[in-house]
N, C-alpha and C positions, 0 to 999 in steps of 0.2 A: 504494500500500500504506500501513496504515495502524493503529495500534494503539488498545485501547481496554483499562481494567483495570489497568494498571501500577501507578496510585494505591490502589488498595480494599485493603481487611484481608480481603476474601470474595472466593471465584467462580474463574472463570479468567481467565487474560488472553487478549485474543483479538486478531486480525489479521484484517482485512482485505484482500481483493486485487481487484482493478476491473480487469475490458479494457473500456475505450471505443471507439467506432467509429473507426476511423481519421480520419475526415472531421467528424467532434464542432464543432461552433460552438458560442456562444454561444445561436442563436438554435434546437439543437436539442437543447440540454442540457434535461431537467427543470424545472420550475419551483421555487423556494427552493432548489435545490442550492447547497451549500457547508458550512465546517465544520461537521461536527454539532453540533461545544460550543456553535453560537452559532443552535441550534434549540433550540425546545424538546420536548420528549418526543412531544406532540401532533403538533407539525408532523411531527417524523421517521418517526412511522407513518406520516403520513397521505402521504409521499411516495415510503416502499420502496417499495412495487408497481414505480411508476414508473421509479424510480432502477435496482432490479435489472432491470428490462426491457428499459431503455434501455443498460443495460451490454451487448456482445459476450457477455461469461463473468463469473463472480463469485465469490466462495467466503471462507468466513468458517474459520478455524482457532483453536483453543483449546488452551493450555498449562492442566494443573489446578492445584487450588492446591498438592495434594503436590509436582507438578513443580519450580514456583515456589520451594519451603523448599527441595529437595534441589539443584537446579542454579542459583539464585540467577536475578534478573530478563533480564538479557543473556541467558543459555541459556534459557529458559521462552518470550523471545518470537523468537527464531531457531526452536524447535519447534513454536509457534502459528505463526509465519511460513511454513516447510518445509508445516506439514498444508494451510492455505488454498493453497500452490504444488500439492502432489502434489492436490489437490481439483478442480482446472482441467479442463476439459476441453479444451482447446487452451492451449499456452504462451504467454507475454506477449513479445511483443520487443525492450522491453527493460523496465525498472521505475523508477518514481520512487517511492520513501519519504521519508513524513512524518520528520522532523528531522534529526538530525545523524550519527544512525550506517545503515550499511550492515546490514541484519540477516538478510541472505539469501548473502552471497557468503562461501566458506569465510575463517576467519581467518587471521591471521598466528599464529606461532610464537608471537609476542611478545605475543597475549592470551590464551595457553593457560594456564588454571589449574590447580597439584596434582587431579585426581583427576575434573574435570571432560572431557567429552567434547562435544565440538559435533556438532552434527549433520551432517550429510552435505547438499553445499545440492542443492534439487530444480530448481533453478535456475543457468545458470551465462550466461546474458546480462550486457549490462549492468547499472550497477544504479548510481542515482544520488540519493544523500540529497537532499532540499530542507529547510530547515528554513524552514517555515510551509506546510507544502505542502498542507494542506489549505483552509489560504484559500487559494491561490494556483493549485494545477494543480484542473483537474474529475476525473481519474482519482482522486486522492489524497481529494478531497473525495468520490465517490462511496465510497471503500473505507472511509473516516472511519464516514459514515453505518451503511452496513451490517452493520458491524461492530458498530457503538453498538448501533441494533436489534437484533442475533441476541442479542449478550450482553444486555440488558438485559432480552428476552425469557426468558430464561434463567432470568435474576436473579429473575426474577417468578414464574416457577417452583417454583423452592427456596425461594420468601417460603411458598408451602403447606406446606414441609415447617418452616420453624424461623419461624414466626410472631413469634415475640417479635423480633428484627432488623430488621423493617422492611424486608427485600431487594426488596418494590417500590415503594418508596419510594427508598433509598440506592444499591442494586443492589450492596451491597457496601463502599459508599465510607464513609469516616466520616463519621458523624453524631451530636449528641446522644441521640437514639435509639438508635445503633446500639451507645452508647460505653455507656450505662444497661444494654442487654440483657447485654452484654460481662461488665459490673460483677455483675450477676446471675445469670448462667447460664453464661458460661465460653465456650469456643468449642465450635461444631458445626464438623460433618467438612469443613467447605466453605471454613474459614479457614485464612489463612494464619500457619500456625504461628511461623514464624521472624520475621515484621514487628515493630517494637520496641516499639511499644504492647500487642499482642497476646501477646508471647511469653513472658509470666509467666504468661497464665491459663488456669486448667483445661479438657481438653481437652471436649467433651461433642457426645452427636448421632450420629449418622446420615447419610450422603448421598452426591450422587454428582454429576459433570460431564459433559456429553458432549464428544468432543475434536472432532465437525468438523462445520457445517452448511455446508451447499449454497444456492445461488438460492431465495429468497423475496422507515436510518432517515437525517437532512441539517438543519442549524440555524440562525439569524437577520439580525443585522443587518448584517455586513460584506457588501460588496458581492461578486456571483457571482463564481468563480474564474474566470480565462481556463485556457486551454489550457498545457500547460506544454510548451514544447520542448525 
Protein backbone atom coordinates (compact mmCIF):
# COMPACT_ATOMS: atom_id res chain seq x y z
CA UNK A 1 0.00 0.00 0.00
CA UNK A 2 0.92 3.19 -0.92
CA UNK A 3 0.16 6.90 -1.02
CA UNK A 4 0.39 9.56 -3.75
CA UNK A 5 -1.13 13.44 -3.29
CA UNK A 6 -0.20 14.29 0.32
CA UNK A 7 2.03 17.15 -1.11
CA UNK A 8 -0.31 19.11 -3.80
CA UNK A 9 -2.43 22.22 -3.09
CA UNK A 10 -5.02 20.27 -5.84
CA UNK A 11 -6.96 16.99 -6.51
CA UNK A 12 -7.36 14.19 -4.05
CA UNK A 13 -5.09 12.11 -2.32
CA UNK A 14 -5.16 8.74 -3.27
CA UNK A 15 -3.98 5.05 -2.18
CA UNK A 16 -2.99 2.46 -3.59
CA UNK A 17 -3.22 -1.34 -2.67
CA UNK A 18 -1.31 -4.38 -4.70
CA UNK A 19 -1.88 -8.23 -4.02
CA UNK A 20 1.09 -9.82 -5.76
CA UNK A 21 1.25 -13.50 -6.60
CA UNK A 22 2.24 -15.34 -3.69
CA UNK A 23 5.30 -16.92 -5.44
CA UNK A 24 6.51 -13.17 -7.04
CA UNK A 25 10.52 -13.35 -7.85
CA UNK A 26 12.46 -11.05 -9.07
CA UNK A 27 12.61 -12.69 -12.38
CA UNK A 28 8.60 -12.52 -12.78
CA UNK A 29 8.03 -9.03 -11.48
CA UNK A 30 7.52 -6.60 -14.57
CA UNK A 31 10.14 -4.96 -16.02
CA UNK A 32 11.27 -1.05 -14.49
CA UNK A 33 9.01 -1.95 -11.58
CA UNK A 34 9.99 0.17 -8.57
CA UNK A 35 9.37 3.55 -6.86
CA UNK A 36 7.22 5.42 -9.11
CA UNK A 37 9.01 8.95 -7.84
CA UNK A 38 12.09 7.58 -9.54
CA UNK A 39 10.12 6.98 -13.08
CA UNK A 40 9.28 9.17 -15.14
CA UNK A 41 5.65 9.81 -16.34
CA UNK A 42 6.41 8.12 -19.78
CA UNK A 43 7.82 5.06 -18.25
CA UNK A 44 4.97 4.72 -15.80
CA UNK A 45 2.33 4.56 -18.41
CA UNK A 46 4.02 2.60 -20.43
CA UNK A 47 4.27 -0.03 -17.61
CA UNK A 48 0.59 -0.07 -15.98
CA UNK A 49 -0.97 -2.55 -18.28
CA UNK A 50 1.70 -4.70 -17.19
CA UNK A 51 2.18 -3.95 -13.43
CA UNK A 52 -1.88 -4.13 -12.80
CA UNK A 53 -1.98 -7.43 -14.79
CA UNK A 54 0.67 -8.97 -13.03
CA UNK A 55 -0.94 -7.97 -9.68
CA UNK A 56 -3.54 -10.86 -8.18
CA UNK A 57 -6.10 -7.67 -7.25
CA UNK A 58 -5.50 -3.91 -7.21
CA UNK A 59 -7.48 -0.97 -6.44
CA UNK A 60 -6.71 2.76 -6.21
CA UNK A 61 -8.95 4.92 -3.45
CA UNK A 62 -9.27 8.66 -3.28
CA UNK A 63 -10.00 11.19 -0.27
CA UNK A 64 -11.30 14.77 -2.08
CA UNK A 65 -9.97 17.79 -1.42
CA UNK A 66 -13.13 18.87 0.64
CA UNK A 67 -12.20 15.63 2.63
CA UNK A 68 -8.61 16.63 3.05
CA UNK A 69 -9.71 20.72 4.74
CA UNK A 70 -12.49 19.12 6.93
CA UNK A 71 -10.72 15.93 8.54
CA UNK A 72 -7.09 17.01 8.05
CA UNK A 73 -4.29 14.66 6.15
CA UNK A 74 -4.05 11.57 8.64
CA UNK A 75 -8.09 11.16 8.31
CA UNK A 76 -8.23 11.85 4.20
CA UNK A 77 -5.77 9.03 3.60
CA UNK A 78 -7.10 6.33 6.20
CA UNK A 79 -10.56 7.19 3.90
CA UNK A 80 -8.51 6.88 0.50
CA UNK A 81 -6.90 3.84 2.23
CA UNK A 82 -10.45 2.18 3.70
CA UNK A 83 -12.03 2.89 -0.23
CA UNK A 84 -8.87 1.06 -2.24
CA UNK A 85 -9.45 -2.00 0.81
CA UNK A 86 -13.49 -2.05 0.46
CA UNK A 87 -12.48 -1.89 -3.72
CA UNK A 88 -10.76 -5.44 -3.51
CA UNK A 89 -12.15 -8.18 -4.63
CA UNK A 90 -10.44 -10.65 -2.44
CA UNK A 91 -8.78 -9.40 0.98
CA UNK A 92 -4.84 -9.13 1.31
CA UNK A 93 -3.23 -11.36 4.01
CA UNK A 94 -1.76 -9.27 5.46
CA UNK A 95 -0.33 -5.52 4.31
CA UNK A 96 2.97 -3.72 4.11
CA UNK A 97 2.69 0.25 3.95
CA UNK A 98 4.99 2.61 2.53
CA UNK A 99 6.42 4.72 5.61
CA UNK A 100 6.14 5.04 9.15
CA UNK A 101 2.41 5.06 10.00
CA UNK A 102 -0.20 2.39 10.06
CA UNK A 103 -3.01 3.81 8.16
CA UNK A 104 -5.56 1.06 7.91
CA UNK A 105 -5.62 -0.46 11.47
CA UNK A 106 -8.24 1.33 13.96
CA UNK A 107 -6.44 3.95 16.25
CA UNK A 108 -5.79 4.22 19.69
CA UNK A 109 -7.65 6.51 22.05
CA UNK A 110 -4.68 8.60 22.24
CA UNK A 111 -4.92 9.84 18.47
CA UNK A 112 -8.46 10.78 18.64
CA UNK A 113 -9.08 14.31 18.00
CA UNK A 114 -12.10 16.81 19.36
CA UNK A 115 -14.78 16.38 16.65
CA UNK A 116 -12.82 14.04 14.24
CA UNK A 117 -14.03 10.59 13.42
CA UNK A 118 -11.92 7.71 11.85
CA UNK A 119 -13.20 5.53 9.80
CA UNK A 120 -14.04 2.02 10.46
CA UNK A 121 -10.95 -0.12 9.06
CA UNK A 122 -12.15 -2.52 6.07
CA UNK A 123 -9.29 -4.26 7.02
CA UNK A 124 -8.32 -6.00 10.29
CA UNK A 125 -5.14 -8.28 9.38
CA UNK A 126 -1.95 -7.48 9.95
CA UNK A 127 -0.47 -4.53 8.91
CA UNK A 128 3.19 -3.47 8.91
CA UNK A 129 4.72 0.05 8.01
CA UNK A 130 8.05 -0.07 6.10
CA UNK A 131 9.51 3.13 5.69
CA UNK A 132 11.02 3.09 2.03
CA UNK A 133 8.98 0.49 1.15
CA UNK A 134 8.48 1.35 -2.17
CA UNK A 135 12.03 0.90 -3.17
CA UNK A 136 12.40 -2.00 -1.12
CA UNK A 137 9.18 -4.43 -1.00
CA UNK A 138 7.52 -5.10 -5.01
CA UNK A 139 3.93 -5.08 -3.51
CA UNK A 140 4.52 -1.49 -2.16
CA UNK A 141 6.30 -0.45 -5.31
CA UNK A 142 3.42 -1.94 -7.52
CA UNK A 143 0.79 0.04 -5.27
CA UNK A 144 3.31 3.28 -5.47
CA UNK A 145 2.92 3.16 -9.40
CA UNK A 146 -0.62 2.77 -9.68
CA UNK A 147 -1.73 4.96 -7.62
CA UNK A 148 0.68 7.62 -9.35
CA UNK A 149 -1.05 6.72 -12.71
CA UNK A 150 -4.83 6.68 -11.77
CA UNK A 151 -4.37 10.05 -9.94
CA UNK A 152 -2.33 11.62 -12.39
CA UNK A 153 -4.74 10.49 -14.83
CA UNK A 154 -7.13 12.29 -13.11
CA UNK A 155 -5.19 15.28 -12.72
CA UNK A 156 -5.16 15.59 -16.56
CA UNK A 157 -8.52 15.58 -16.59
CA UNK A 158 -9.48 18.41 -14.57
CA UNK A 159 -6.40 20.29 -16.59
CA UNK A 160 -9.62 20.52 -19.38
CA UNK A 161 -11.79 21.93 -16.94
CA UNK A 162 -9.25 24.87 -15.18
CA UNK A 163 -6.74 25.25 -17.82
CA UNK A 164 -4.98 28.14 -16.47
CA UNK A 165 -3.10 25.54 -13.46
CA UNK A 166 -1.30 23.44 -15.57
CA UNK A 167 -2.83 20.11 -13.71
CA UNK A 168 -1.06 18.18 -16.52
CA UNK A 169 1.64 19.25 -16.17
CA UNK A 170 1.91 19.70 -11.86
CA UNK A 171 -1.13 17.36 -11.23
CA UNK A 172 -1.66 19.60 -8.41
CA UNK A 173 1.64 19.99 -6.94
CA UNK A 174 3.32 23.33 -6.63
CA UNK A 175 4.76 24.97 -9.35
CA UNK A 176 5.77 28.38 -10.74
CA UNK A 177 2.96 28.00 -12.84
CA UNK A 178 0.64 26.65 -10.66
CA UNK A 179 1.66 29.45 -7.98
CA UNK A 180 1.07 32.44 -11.01
CA UNK A 181 -2.52 30.88 -11.82
CA UNK A 182 -3.14 30.87 -7.87
CA UNK A 183 -1.94 34.69 -7.98
CA UNK A 184 -4.50 35.40 -10.73
CA UNK A 185 -7.42 33.53 -10.48
CA UNK A 186 -7.95 32.21 -6.96
CA UNK A 187 -8.65 28.75 -6.27
CA UNK A 188 -11.03 26.33 -8.29
CA UNK A 189 -13.26 23.73 -6.54
CA UNK A 190 -10.53 21.17 -6.74
CA UNK A 191 -8.17 22.94 -4.14
CA UNK A 192 -7.21 22.57 -1.03
CA UNK A 193 -8.61 25.08 0.83
CA UNK A 194 -7.02 24.97 4.29
CA UNK A 195 -3.00 24.31 2.91
CA UNK A 196 -1.07 27.42 4.10
CA UNK A 197 -0.08 28.84 0.88
CA UNK A 198 -3.57 28.59 -0.46
CA UNK A 199 -5.62 29.47 2.25
CA UNK A 200 -5.97 33.34 1.94
CA UNK A 201 -7.03 33.15 -1.72
CA UNK A 202 -10.30 33.43 -3.32
CA UNK A 203 -12.24 30.64 -3.70
CA UNK A 204 -13.23 30.24 -7.65
CA UNK A 205 -14.40 27.34 -10.31
CA UNK A 206 -16.39 24.53 -10.62
CA UNK A 207 -15.42 20.74 -10.27
CA UNK A 208 -15.44 17.51 -9.13
CA UNK A 209 -13.33 14.10 -7.82
CA UNK A 210 -14.13 10.62 -8.24
CA UNK A 211 -13.60 8.77 -4.96
CA UNK A 212 -12.45 5.18 -6.25
CA UNK A 213 -10.81 3.54 -9.51
CA UNK A 214 -10.40 -0.17 -10.05
CA UNK A 215 -7.65 -2.29 -12.36
CA UNK A 216 -6.21 -0.47 -15.35
CA UNK A 217 2.14 3.70 -13.48
CA UNK A 218 6.55 2.52 -11.68
CA UNK A 219 9.95 4.90 -11.87
CA UNK A 220 13.83 4.85 -12.58
CA UNK A 221 17.19 4.51 -11.35
CA UNK A 222 17.26 2.66 -8.00
CA UNK A 223 17.74 -0.78 -8.32
CA UNK A 224 14.36 -3.37 -8.53
CA UNK A 225 12.60 -3.82 -5.08
CA UNK A 226 13.09 -7.46 -3.72
CA UNK A 227 10.34 -9.09 -2.13
CA UNK A 228 9.47 -7.87 1.35
CA UNK A 229 8.97 -10.47 4.04
Amino acid sequence: MDEVGRGAWAGPVSVGVALIPAKATKRTMPRWLRDSKQLSEARRESIFESVGAWCVDWAVGHATPEECDRWGMRIALRLAAQRALAALDRPPDALLVDGPLDLVSEPGAEHAEPGQRHPKPAFTGPVHPVVGGDARCASVAAASVLAKVVRDRLMREESEHFPAYAFEQNKGYPSPVHQMALRGYGLSSIHRRSWSYVAALPWHGNGATTLVETPRELGERSAEPDDCD
